[in-house]
N, C-alpha and C positions, 0 to 999 in steps of 0.2 A: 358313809359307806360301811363302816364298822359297826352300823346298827346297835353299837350299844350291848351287845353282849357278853356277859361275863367270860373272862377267859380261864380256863384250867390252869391249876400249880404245876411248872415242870418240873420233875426233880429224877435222878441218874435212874435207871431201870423201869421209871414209865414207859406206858402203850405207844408214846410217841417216839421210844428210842432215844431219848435223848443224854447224856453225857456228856456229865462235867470235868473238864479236864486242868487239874493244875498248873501254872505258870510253871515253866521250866522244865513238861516234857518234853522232851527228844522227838524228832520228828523218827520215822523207821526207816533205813535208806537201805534202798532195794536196787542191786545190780540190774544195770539194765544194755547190753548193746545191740537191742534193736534197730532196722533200720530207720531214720528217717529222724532218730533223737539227735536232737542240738549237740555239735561238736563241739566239746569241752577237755579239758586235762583234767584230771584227778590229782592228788598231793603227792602224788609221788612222779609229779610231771609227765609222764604219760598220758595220749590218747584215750578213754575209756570212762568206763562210770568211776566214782567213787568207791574206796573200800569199806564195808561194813563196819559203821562205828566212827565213819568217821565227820568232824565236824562237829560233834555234840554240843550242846547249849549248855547252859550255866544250870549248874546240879540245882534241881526240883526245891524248891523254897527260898532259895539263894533270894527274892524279891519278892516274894510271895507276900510278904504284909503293906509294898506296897499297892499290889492291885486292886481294883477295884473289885468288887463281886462281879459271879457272871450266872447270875438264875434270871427265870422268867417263867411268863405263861402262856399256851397257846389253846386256842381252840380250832377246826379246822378252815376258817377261813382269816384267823386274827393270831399275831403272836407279840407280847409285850415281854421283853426284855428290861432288867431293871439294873441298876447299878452305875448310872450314868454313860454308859455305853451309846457311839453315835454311828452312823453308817459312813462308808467310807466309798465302797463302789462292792458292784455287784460281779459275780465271773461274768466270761464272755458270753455263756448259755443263759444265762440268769437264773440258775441255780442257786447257788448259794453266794454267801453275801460275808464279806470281809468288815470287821470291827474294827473302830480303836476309841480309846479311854485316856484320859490324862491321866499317871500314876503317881504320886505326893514323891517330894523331891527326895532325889537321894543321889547325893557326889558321887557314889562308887559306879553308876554306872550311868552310859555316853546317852541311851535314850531314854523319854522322856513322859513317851507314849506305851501305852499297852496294845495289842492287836489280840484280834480272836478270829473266830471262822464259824459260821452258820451255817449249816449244811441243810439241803431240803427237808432233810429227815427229821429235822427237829433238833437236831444233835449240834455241842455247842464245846467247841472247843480253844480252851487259849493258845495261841505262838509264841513262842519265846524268842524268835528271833528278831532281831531287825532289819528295818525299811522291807516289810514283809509287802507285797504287791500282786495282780494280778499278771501272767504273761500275755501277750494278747496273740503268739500262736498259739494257744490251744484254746481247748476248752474250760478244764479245770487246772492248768498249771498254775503253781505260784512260784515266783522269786523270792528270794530272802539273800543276806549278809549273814555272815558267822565268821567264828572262830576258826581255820585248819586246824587236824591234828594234831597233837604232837608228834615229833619234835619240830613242824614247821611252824613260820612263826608269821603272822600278815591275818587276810577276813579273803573269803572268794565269797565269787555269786555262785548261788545255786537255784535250778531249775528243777518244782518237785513237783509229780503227775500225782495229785491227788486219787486219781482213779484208778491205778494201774500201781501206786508204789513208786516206781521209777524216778530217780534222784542220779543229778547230774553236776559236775563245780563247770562252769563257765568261763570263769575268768576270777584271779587269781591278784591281789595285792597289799602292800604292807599293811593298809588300810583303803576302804572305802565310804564314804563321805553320802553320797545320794548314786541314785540307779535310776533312769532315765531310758524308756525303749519307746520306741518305732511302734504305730501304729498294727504293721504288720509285724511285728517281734523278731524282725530280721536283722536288726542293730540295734545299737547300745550306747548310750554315752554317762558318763561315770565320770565325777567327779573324787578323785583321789587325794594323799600329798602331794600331790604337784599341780593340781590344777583341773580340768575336763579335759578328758579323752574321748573318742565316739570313734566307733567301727562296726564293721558285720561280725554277728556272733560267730565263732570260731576262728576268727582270721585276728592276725593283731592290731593293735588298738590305734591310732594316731591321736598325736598331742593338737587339741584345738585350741587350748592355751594354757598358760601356767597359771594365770590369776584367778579368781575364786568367783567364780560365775553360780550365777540363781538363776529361776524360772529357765529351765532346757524346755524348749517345745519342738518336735520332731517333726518335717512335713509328713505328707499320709504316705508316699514312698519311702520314705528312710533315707533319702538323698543328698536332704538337707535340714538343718537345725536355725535354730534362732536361740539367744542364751543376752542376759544383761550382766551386766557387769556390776558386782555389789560395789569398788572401788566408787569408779564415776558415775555409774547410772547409764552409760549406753548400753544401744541397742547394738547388737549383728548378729548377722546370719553368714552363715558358714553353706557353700556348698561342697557335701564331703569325697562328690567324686573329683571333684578337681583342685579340693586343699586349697580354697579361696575364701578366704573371711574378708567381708565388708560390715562398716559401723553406718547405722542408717540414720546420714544426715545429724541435726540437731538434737535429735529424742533422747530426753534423760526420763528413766523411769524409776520410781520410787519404791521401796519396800514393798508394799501394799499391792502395786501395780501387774499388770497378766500380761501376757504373749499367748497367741493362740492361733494353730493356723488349722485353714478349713479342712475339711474330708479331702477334698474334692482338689485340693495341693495348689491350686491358685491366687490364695489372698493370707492376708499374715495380717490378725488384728491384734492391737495393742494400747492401754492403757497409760497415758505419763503427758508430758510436755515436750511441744515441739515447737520451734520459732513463735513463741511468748506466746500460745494457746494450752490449751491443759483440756484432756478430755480424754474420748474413744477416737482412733484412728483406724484406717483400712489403707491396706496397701498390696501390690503385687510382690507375690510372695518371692520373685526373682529381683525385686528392689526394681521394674525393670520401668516403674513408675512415680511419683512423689506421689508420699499418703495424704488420703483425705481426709478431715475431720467427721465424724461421722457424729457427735454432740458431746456438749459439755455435761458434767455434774454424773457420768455411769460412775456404778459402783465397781471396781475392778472385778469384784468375785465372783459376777452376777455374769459374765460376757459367755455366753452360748452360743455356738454354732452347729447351725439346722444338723442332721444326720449325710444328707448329702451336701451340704455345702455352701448351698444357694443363700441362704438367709444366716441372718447374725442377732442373738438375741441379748439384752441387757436388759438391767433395771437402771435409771435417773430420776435423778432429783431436778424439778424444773426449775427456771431458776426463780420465777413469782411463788412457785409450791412449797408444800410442807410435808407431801404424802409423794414415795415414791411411785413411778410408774412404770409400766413393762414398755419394751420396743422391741419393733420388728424390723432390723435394717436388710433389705434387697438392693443390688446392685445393678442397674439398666443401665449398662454403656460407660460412661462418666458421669452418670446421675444414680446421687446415692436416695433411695428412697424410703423416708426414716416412718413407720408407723407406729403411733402410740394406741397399745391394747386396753389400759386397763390399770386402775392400781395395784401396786405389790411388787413381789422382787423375782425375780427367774432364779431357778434354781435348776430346771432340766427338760431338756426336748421330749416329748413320746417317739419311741423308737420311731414310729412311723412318719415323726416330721409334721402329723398333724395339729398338735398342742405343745401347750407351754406350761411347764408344773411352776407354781407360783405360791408363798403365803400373802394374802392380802390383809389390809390392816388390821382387821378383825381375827388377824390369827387361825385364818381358816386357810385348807390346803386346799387348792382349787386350780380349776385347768381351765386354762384360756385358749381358745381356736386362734391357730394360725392365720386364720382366715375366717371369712364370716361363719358365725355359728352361735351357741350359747353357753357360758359360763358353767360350767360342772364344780361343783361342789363333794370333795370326795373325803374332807375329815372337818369338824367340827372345831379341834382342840390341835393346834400343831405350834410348835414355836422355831423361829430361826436363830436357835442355838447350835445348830447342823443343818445340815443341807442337804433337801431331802433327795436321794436315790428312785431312777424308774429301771425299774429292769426290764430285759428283752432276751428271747420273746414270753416266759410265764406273765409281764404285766404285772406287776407285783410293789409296790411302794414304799420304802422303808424314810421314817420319820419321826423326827422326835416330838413328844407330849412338853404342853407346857410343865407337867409335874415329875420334869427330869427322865421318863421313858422312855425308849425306843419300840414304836409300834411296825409292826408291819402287815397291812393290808393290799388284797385284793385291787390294781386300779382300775377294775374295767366293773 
């Protein structure tokens, strides 16, 4: 689909706009108390936006030797990105597209990753902040962790409208650990010193537990979570309007292993071991059912589910094979019906539910029909060192080359 054509040099004040922005700018925080922006305090604990200035990241070079480069090249329908930079996920609109890079070790500071920001315009800028994320109320907002000003002393979350300027603190603590939201961006759960809290943005927070929980996955209303326990390996789910945790059954999950539950808020799938089986399970997302096994040998990272809900996608290893394959699991009644597409691993739905983005052995990025149809072939040269990205609605593909790139084409 990239045809093969040469791509232009980017570099700061070309035709395409683009600019490079050093590690450790400051983002610009713009008062804002319009109506209908996310209820927050500011640092001086008040109701309102933030004060100018305040927040700042760590003075411009502070880490700057260990980040990675951030140039590339684009022509108008192709843009290659160099520096080993990978895709992360795209905004809501599918505009622009969130980075991150691993940055050579350095004790003095807690993360470990670099993050950047791709804007359609061409233009390429790095974050300096952490657990930087997309919100999923808007369109262009991002979340991030920082520093408060002085003299107070802890990290809040902030809410910043790329579009508009408008920067917001959230929520407010000694330290924050991961940032965890709701499909609809209307709650929040945050792992702190003392453990996971989860609540509606603006209201205060409740303790979901003091122990040190991984993999938070939120149903599609915000009502309810599911979270493992790094201690033992169980599973539960919390429903948060009624401050009820339950552990589900035998399931111990391992590092490796995912929680995921559907659009559509009625099924909760999950990767680990349950009553001396090991595999993909499916269950009713109110526990209100025992889970079924849905196969052995999935890869955890691979576990997809459709855009509405209905299907569940993974890759496995069969257990006679030696070449992964894709699946397509639907669920009829108490019959789970498992369909095998095709070799190679799942990496992402088409927004439309109708394919499946896949690399297949051969290294090629290719789209398999959810249903009868024919294999599309849409890059040549892709490697599963990252995981490629489809955005919605531009259609747009972001992926890495086997020779360390990050390309982004065209997927239609």
């Amino acid at each position: 689909m990239n045809g093969g054509k040469p791509a232009r040099r980017l570099h700061s004040g070309s035709a395409l706009g683009v600019a490079l922005v050093l590690a450790g700018l400051a983002l610009a925080v713009v008062l804002s108390n319009s109506a209908g922006t996310i209820g927050g305090r500011g640092s001086d604990g008040q109701p309102g936006a933030l004060p100018v200035g305040a927040g700042q990241s760590a003075p411009a070079g502070a880490s700057e030797q260990a980040l990675p480069s951030l140039s590339g090249a684009a022509d108008a329908d192709r843009i290659l990105i160099e520096g080993g930079w990978q895709p992360r996920s795209w905004s809501p609109d599918g505009a622009w597209l969130l980075l991150e890079a691993q940055v050579a070790d350095d004790p003095g500071t807690r993360s470990q990753r670099a993050t950047a920001l791709l804007q359609d315009t061409g233009r390429l800028e790095e974050l300096a902040n952490e657990h930087v994320a997309w919100w999923p109320g808007a369109l262009r907002t991002l979340s991030f962790v920082e520093p408060m000003a002085r003299p107070a002393k802890g990290e809040h979350l902030v809410l910043h409208d790329r579009l508009t300027g408008a920067e917001r603190s959230v929520l407010e603590r000694a330290r924050i650990d991961a940032v965890h939201w709701s499909p609809d961006g209307r709650s929040l759960a945050v792992i702190d010193e003392h453990g996971l809290a989860s609540g509606r943005v603006g209201e205060e927070l409740r303790r979901v537990t003091f122990g040190r929980p991984r993999d938070v996955a939120f149903a599609a209303d915000g009502t309810r979570l599911a979270y493992v326990d790094t201690a033992s390996g169980a599973l539960f789910t919390v429903d948060l309007m009624r401050q009820e945790s339950r552990r589900l059954g035998s399931a111990v999950l391992g590092p490796d292993d995912a929680i995921a539950y559907a659009p559509s808020g009625a099924w909760l799938a999950f990767t680990g071991r349950m009553d001396g089986r090991e595999g993909l399970f499916l269950t009713a997302a109110d526990l209100s059912a025992p889970p079924s096994m849905v196969s052995r040998g999935v890869d955890p990272a691979s576990v997809r589910w459709s855009p509405d809900g209905s299907r569940l996608a993974a890759s496995r290893l069969p257990p006679a094979g030696t070449t992964t394959e894709l699946i397509v699991v639907r669920r009829d009644g108490d019959h789970l019906d498992v369909q095998p597409l095709g070799p190679g691993r799942v990496t992402a739905w088409h927004p439309a539910g109708d394919r499946l983005l896949s690399i297949d052995p051969r290294g090629r990025l290719v789209a398999y029909p959810s249903g009868p149809g024919d294999v599309q072939i849409i890059a040549g040269d892709s490697s599963d060192v990252c995981t490629p990205q489809w955005s919605a609605p531009q259609r747009r593909i972001a992926h890495c080359l086997a020779d360390g790139r990050l390309e982004i084409i065209p997927a239609e």
